[in-house]
PyMOL Python script that loads the backbone (N, CA, C, O; Angstrom):
from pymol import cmd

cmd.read_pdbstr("""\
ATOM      1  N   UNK A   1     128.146-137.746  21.315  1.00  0.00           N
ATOM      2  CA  UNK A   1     129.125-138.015  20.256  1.00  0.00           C
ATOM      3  C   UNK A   1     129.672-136.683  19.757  1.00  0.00           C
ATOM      4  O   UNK A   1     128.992-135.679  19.964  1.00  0.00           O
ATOM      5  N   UNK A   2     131.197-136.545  18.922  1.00  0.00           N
ATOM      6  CA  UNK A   2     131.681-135.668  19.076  1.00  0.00           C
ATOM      7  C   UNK A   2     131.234-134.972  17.544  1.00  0.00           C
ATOM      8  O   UNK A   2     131.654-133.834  17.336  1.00  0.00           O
ATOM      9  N   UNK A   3     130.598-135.472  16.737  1.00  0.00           N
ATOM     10  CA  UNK A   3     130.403-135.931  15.381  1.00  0.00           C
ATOM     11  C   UNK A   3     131.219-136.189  14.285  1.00  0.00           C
ATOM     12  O   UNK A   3     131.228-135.526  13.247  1.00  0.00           O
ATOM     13  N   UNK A   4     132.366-137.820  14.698  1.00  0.00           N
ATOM     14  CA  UNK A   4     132.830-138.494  14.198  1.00  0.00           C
ATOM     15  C   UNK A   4     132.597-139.868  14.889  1.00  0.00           C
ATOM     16  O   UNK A   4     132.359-140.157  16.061  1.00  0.00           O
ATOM     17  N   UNK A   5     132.752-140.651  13.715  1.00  0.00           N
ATOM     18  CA  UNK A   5     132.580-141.560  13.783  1.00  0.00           C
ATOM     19  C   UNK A   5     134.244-142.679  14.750  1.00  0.00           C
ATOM     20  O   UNK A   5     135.429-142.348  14.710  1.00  0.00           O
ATOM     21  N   UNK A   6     133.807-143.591  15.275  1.00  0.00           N
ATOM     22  CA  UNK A   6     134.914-144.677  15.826  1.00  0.00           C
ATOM     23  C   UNK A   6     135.115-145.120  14.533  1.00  0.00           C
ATOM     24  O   UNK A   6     134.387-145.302  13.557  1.00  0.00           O
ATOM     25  N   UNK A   7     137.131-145.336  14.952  1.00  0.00           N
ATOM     26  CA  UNK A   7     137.748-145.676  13.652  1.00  0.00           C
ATOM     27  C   UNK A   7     137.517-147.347  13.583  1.00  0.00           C
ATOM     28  O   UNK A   7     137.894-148.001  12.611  1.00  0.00           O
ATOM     29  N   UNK A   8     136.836-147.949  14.765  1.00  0.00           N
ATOM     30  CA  UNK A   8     136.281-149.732  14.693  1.00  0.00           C
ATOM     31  C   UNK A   8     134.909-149.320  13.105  1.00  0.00           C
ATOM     32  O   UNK A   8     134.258-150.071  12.378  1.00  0.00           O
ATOM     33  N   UNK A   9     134.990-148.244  13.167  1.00  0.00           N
ATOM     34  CA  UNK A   9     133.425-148.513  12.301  1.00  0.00           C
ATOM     35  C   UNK A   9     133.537-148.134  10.785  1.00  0.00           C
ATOM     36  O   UNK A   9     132.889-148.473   9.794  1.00  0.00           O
ATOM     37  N   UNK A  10     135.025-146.975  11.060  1.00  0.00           N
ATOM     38  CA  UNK A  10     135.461-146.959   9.933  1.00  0.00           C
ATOM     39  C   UNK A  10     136.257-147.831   8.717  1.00  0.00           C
ATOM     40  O   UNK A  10     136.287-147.768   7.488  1.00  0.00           O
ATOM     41  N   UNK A  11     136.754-148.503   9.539  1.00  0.00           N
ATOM     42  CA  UNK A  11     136.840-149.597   9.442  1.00  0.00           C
ATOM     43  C   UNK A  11     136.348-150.924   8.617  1.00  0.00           C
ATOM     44  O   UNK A  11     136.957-151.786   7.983  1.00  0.00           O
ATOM     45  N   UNK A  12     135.110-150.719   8.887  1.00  0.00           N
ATOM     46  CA  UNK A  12     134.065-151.587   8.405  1.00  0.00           C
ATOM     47  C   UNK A  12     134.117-151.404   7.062  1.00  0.00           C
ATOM     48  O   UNK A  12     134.052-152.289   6.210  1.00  0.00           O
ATOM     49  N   UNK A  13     134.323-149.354   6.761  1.00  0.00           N
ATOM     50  CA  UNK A  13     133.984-149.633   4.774  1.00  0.00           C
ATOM     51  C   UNK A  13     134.800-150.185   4.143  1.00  0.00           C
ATOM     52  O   UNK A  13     134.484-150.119   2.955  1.00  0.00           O
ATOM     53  N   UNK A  14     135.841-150.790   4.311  1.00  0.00           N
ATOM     54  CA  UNK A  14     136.951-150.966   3.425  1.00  0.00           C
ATOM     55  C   UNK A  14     136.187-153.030   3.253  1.00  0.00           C
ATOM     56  O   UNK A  14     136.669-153.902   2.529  1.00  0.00           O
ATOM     57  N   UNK A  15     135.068-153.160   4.110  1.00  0.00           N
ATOM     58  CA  UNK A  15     134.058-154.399   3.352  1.00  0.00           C
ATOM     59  C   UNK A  15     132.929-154.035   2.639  1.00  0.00           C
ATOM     60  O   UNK A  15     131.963-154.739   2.344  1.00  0.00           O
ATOM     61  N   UNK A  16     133.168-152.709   2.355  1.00  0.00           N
ATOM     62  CA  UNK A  16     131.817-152.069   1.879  1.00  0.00           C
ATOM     63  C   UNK A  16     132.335-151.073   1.120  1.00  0.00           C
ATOM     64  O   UNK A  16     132.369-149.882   1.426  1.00  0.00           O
ATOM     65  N   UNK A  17     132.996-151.896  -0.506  1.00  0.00           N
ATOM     66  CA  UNK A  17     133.810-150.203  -1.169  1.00  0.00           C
ATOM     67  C   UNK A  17     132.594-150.019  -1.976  1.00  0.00           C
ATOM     68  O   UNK A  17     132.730-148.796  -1.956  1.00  0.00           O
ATOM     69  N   UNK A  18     131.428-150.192  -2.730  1.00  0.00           N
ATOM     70  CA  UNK A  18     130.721-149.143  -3.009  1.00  0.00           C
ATOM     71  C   UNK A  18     130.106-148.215  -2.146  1.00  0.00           C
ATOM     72  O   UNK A  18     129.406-147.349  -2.669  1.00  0.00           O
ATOM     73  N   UNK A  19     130.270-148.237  -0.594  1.00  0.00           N
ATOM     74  CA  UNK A  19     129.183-147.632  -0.186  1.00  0.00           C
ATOM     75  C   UNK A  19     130.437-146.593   0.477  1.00  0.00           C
ATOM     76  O   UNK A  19     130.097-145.420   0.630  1.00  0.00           O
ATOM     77  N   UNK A  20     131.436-146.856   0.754  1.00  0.00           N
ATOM     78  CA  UNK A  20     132.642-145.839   1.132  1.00  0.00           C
ATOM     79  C   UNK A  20     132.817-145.468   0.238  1.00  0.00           C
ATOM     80  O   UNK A  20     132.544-144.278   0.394  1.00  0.00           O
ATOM     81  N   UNK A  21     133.216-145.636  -1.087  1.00  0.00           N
ATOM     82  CA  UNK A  21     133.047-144.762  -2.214  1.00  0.00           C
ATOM     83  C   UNK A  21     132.449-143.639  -2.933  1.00  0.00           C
ATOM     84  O   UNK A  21     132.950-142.885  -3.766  1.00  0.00           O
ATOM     85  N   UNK A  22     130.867-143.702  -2.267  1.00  0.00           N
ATOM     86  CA  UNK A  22     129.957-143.556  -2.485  1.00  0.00           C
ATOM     87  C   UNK A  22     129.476-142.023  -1.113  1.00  0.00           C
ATOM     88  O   UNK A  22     128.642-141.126  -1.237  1.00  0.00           O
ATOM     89  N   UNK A  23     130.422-142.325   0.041  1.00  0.00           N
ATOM     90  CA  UNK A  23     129.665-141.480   1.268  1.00  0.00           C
ATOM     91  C   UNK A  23     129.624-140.095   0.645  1.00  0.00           C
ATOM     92  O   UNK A  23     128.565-139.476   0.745  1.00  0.00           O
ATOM     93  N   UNK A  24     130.545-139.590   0.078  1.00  0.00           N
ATOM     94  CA  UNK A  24     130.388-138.043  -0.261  1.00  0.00           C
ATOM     95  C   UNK A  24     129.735-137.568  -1.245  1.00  0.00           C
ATOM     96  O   UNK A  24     129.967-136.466  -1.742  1.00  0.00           O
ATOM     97  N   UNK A  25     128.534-138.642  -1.756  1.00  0.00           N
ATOM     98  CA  UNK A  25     127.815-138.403  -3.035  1.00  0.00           C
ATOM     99  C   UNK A  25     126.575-138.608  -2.071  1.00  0.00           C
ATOM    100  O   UNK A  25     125.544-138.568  -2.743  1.00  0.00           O
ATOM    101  N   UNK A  26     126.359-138.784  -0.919  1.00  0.00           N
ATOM    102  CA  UNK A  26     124.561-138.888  -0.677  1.00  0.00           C
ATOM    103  C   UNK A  26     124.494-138.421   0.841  1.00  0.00           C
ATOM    104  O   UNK A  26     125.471-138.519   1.583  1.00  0.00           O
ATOM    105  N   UNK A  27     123.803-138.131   1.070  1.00  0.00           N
ATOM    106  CA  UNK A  27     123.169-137.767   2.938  1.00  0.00           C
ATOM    107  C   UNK A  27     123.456-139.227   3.816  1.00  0.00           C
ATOM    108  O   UNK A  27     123.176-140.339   3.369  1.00  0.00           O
ATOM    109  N   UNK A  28     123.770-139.097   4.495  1.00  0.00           N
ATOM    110  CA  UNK A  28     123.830-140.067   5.731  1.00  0.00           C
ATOM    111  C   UNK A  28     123.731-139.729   7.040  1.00  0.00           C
ATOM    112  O   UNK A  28     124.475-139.031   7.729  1.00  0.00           O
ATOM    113  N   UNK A  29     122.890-140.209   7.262  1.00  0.00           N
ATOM    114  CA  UNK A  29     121.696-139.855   8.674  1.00  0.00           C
ATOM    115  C   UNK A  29     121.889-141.038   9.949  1.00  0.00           C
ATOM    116  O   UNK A  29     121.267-142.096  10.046  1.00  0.00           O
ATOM    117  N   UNK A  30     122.722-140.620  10.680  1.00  0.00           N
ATOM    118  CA  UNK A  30     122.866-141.508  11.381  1.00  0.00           C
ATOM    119  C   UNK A  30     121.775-141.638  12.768  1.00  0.00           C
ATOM    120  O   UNK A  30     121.956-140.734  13.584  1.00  0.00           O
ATOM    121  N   UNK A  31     120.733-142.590  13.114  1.00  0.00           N
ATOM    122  CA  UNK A  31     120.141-142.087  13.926  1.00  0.00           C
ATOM    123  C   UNK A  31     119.802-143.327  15.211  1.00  0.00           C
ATOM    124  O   UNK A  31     119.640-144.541  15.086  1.00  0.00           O
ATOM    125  N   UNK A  32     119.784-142.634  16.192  1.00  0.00           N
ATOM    126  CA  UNK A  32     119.272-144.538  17.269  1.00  0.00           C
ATOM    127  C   UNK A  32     118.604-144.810  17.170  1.00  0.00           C
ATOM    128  O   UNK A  32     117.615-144.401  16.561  1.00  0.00           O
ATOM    129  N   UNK A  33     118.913-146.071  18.007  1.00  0.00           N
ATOM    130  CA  UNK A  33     117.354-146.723  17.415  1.00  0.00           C
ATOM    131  C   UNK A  33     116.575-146.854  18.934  1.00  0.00           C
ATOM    132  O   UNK A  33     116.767-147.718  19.790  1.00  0.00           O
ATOM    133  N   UNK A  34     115.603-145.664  18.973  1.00  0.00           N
ATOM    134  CA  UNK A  34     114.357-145.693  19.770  1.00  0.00           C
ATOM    135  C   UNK A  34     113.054-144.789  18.337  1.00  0.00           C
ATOM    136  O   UNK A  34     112.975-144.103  17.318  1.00  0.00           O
ATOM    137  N   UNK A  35     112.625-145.233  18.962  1.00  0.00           N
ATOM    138  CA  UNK A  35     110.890-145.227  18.107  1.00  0.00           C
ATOM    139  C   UNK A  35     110.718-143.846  17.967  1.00  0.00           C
ATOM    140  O   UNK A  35     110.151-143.431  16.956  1.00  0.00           O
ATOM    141  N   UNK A  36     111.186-142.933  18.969  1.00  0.00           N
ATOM    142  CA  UNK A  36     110.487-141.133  18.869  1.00  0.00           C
ATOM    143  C   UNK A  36     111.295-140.541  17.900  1.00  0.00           C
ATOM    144  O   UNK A  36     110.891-139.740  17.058  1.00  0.00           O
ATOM    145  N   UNK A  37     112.920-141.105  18.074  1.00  0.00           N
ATOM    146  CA  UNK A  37     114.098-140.447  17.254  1.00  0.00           C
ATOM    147  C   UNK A  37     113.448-140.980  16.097  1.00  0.00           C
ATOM    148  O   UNK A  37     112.614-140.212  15.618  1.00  0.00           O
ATOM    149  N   UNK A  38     113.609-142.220  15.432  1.00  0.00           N
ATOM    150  CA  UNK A  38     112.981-142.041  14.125  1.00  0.00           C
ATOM    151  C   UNK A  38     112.085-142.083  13.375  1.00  0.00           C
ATOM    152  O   UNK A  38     112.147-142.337  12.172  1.00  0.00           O
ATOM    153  N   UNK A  39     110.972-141.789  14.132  1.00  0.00           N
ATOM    154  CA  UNK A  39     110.166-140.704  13.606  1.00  0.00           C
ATOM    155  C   UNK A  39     110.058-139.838  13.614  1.00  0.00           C
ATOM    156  O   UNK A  39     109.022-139.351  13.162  1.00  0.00           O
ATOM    157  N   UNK A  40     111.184-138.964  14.198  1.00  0.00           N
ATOM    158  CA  UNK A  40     110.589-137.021  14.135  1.00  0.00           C
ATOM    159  C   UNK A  40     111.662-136.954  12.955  1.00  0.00           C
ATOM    160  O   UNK A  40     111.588-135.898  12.326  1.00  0.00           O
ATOM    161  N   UNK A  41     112.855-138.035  12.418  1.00  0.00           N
ATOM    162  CA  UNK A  41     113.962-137.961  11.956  1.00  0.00           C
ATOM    163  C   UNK A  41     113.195-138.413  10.613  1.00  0.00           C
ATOM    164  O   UNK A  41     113.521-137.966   9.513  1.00  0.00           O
ATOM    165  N   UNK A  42     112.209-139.282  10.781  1.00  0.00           N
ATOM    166  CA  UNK A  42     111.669-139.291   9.068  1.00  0.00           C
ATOM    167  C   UNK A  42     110.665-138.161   8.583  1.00  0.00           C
ATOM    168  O   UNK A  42     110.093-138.247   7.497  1.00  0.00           O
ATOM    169  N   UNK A  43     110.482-137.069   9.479  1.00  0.00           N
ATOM    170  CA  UNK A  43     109.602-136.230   9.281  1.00  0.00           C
ATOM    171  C   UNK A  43     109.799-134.879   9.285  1.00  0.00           C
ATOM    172  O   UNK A  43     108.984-133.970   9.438  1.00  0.00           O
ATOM    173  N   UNK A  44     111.385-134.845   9.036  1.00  0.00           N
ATOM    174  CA  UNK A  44     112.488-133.570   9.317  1.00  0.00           C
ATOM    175  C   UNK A  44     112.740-133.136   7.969  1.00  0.00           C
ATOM    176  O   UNK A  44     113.676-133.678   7.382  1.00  0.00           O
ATOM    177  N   UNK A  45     112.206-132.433   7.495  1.00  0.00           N
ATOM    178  CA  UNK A  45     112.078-131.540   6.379  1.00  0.00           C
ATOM    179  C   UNK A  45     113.620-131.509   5.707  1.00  0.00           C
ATOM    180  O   UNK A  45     113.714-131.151   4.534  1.00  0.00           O
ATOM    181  N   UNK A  46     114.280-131.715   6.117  1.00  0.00           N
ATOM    182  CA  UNK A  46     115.649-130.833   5.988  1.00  0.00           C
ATOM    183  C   UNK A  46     116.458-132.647   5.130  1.00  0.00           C
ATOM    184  O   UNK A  46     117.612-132.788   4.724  1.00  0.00           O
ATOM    185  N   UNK A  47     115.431-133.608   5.127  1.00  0.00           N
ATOM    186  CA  UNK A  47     115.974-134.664   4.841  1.00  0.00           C
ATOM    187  C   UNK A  47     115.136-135.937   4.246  1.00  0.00           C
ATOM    188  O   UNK A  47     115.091-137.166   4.291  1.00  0.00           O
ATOM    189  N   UNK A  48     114.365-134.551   3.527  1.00  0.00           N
ATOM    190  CA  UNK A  48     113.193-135.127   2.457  1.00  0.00           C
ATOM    191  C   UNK A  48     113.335-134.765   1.173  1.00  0.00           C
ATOM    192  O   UNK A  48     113.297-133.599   0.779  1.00  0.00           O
ATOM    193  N   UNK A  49     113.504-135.757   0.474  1.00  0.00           N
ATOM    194  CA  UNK A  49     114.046-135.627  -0.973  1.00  0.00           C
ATOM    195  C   UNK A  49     113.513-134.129  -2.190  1.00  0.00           C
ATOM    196  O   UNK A  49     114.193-133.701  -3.123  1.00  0.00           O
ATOM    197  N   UNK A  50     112.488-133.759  -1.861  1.00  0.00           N
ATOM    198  CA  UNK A  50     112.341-132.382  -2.467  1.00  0.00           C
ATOM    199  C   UNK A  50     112.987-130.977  -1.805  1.00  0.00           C
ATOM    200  O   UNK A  50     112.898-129.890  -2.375  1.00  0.00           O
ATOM    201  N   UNK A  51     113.651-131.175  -0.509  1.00  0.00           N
ATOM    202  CA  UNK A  51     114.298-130.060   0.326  1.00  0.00           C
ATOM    203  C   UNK A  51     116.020-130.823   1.155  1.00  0.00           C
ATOM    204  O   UNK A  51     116.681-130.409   2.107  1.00  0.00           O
ATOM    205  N   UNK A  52     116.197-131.917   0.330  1.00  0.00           N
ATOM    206  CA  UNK A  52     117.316-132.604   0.808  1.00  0.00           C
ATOM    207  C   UNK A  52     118.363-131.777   1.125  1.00  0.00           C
ATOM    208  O   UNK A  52     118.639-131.110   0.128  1.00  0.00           O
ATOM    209  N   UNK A  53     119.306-131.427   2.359  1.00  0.00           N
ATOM    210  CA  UNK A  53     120.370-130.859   1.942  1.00  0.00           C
ATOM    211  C   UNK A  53     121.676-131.161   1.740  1.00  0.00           C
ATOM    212  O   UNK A  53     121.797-132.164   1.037  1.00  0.00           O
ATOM    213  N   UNK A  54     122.695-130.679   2.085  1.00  0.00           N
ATOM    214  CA  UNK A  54     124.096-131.238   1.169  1.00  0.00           C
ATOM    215  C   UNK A  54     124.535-132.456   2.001  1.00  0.00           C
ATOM    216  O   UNK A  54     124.509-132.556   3.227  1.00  0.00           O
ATOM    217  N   UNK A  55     125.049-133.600   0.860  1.00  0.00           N
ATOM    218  CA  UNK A  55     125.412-134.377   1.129  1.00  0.00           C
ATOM    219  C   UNK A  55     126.780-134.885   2.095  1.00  0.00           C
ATOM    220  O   UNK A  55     127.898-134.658   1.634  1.00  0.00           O
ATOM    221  N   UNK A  56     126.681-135.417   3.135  1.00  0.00           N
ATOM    222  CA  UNK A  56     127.655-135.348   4.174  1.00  0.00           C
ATOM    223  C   UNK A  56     126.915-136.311   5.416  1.00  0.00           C
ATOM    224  O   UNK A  56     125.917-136.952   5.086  1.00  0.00           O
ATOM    225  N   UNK A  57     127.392-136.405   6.788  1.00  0.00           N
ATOM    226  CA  UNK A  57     127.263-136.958   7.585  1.00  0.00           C
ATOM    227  C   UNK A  57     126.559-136.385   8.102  1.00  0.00           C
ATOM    228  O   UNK A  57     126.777-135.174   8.121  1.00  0.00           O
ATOM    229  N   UNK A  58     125.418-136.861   8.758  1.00  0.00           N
ATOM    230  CA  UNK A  58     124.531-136.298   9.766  1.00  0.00           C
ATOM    231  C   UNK A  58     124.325-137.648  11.411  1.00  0.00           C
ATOM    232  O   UNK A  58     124.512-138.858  11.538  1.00  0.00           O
ATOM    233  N   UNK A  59     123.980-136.813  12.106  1.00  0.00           N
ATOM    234  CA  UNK A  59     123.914-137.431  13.311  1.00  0.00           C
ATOM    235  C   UNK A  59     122.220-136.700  13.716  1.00  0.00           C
ATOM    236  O   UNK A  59     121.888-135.522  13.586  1.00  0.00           O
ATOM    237  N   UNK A  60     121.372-137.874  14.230  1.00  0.00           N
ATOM    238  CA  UNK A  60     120.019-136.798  14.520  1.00  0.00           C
ATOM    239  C   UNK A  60     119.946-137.000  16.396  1.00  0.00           C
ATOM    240  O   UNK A  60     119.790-138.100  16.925  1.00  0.00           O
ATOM    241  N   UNK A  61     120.032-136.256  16.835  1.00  0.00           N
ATOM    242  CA  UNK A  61     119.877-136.262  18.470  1.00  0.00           C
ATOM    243  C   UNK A  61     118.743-135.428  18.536  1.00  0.00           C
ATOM    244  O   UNK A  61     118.408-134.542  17.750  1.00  0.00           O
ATOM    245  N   UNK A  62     118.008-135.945  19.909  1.00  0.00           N
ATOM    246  CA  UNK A  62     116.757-135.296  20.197  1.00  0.00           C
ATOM    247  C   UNK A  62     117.222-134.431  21.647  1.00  0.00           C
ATOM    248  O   UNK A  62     116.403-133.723  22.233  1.00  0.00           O
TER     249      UNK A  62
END
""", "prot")
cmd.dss("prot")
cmd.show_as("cartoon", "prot")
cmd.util.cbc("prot")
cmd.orient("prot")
């Protein structure tokens, strides 16, 4: 991925205005879904609420 999102998905927030409203106020971690990615992705320092960092889009690839 190029790190943007498909405009089919963008799409989607305009059924979801608090949470499109909302993207540039919190972390968003976008991650697949296999079992190793998210767990090394819940255990990534960089996205744990006492060392959180700036709020924006994230993509986690292994």
């Amino acid at each position: 991925m190029n790190g943007s999102l498909k405009q089919s998905i963008k799409s989607l927030w305009d059924k979801l205005p608090t949470f499109r409203d909302s993207m540039n106020k919190v972390l968003t971690l976008h991650v697949p879904i296999k079992k190793e990615i998210i767990e090394a992705s819940l255990k990534d320092s960089d996205f744990m609420l006492a060392t959180k960092t700036t709020a924006n889009y994230y993509w986690y690839k292994l």
